[in-house]
C-alpha positions in Angstrom: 17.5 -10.7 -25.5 18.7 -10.9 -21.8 19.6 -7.4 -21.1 23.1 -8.7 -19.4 23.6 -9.2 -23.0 23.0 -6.2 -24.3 24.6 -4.2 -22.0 27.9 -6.0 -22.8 27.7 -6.1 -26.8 26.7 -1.8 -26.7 27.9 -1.3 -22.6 24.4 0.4 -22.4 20.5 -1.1 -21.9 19.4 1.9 -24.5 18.2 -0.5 -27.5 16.3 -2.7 -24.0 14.7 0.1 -22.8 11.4 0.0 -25.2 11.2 -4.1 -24.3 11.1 -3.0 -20.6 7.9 -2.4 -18.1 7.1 0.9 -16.7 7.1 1.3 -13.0 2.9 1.7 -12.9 2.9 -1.7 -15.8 5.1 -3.3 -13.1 2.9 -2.4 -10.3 -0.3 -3.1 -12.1 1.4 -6.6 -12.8 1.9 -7.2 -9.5 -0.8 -5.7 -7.7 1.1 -3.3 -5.6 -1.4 -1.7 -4.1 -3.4 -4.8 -2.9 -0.2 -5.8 -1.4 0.3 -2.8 0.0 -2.8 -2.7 1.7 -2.4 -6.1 3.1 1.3 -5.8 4.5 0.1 -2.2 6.1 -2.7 -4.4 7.5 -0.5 -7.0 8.7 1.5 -4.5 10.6 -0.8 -2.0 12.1 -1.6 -3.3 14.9 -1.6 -3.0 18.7 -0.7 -4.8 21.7 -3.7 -5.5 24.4 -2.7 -4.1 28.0 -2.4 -6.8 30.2 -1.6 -5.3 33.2 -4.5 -3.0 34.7 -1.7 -1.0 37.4 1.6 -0.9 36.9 4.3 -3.7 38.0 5.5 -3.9 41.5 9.3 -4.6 41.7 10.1 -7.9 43.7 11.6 -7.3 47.0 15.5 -8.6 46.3 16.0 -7.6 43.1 19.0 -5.4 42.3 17.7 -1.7 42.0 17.9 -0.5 37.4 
């Protein structure tokens, strides 16, 4: 039964609750954690130095 459903016949999900997954059933359904891993992966990195010294300021530009 669609909960939507439910909710309107009783105006609460109580009698869905038993049909519904767990948080660690949804996870494990998922695979949260190898997702997890990937997307920290993904974002855990670092940008190479490209400059050795610092930049010079070109001559005629406006001082910041």
């Amino acid at each position: 039964m669609l909960y939507s459903k439910t909710i309107r016949k009783s105006g609460t999900q109580e009698a869905s609750v038993p049909e519904m997954l767990t948080r660690a059933r949804l996870y494990d359904l998922v695979d949260y954690e190898g997702y997890n891993q990937f997307d920290t992966g993904v974002f855990n990195f670092s940008v190479p130095t490209v400059f050795s010294q610092p930049v010079q300021r070109m001559t005629g530009w406006p001082a910041a």
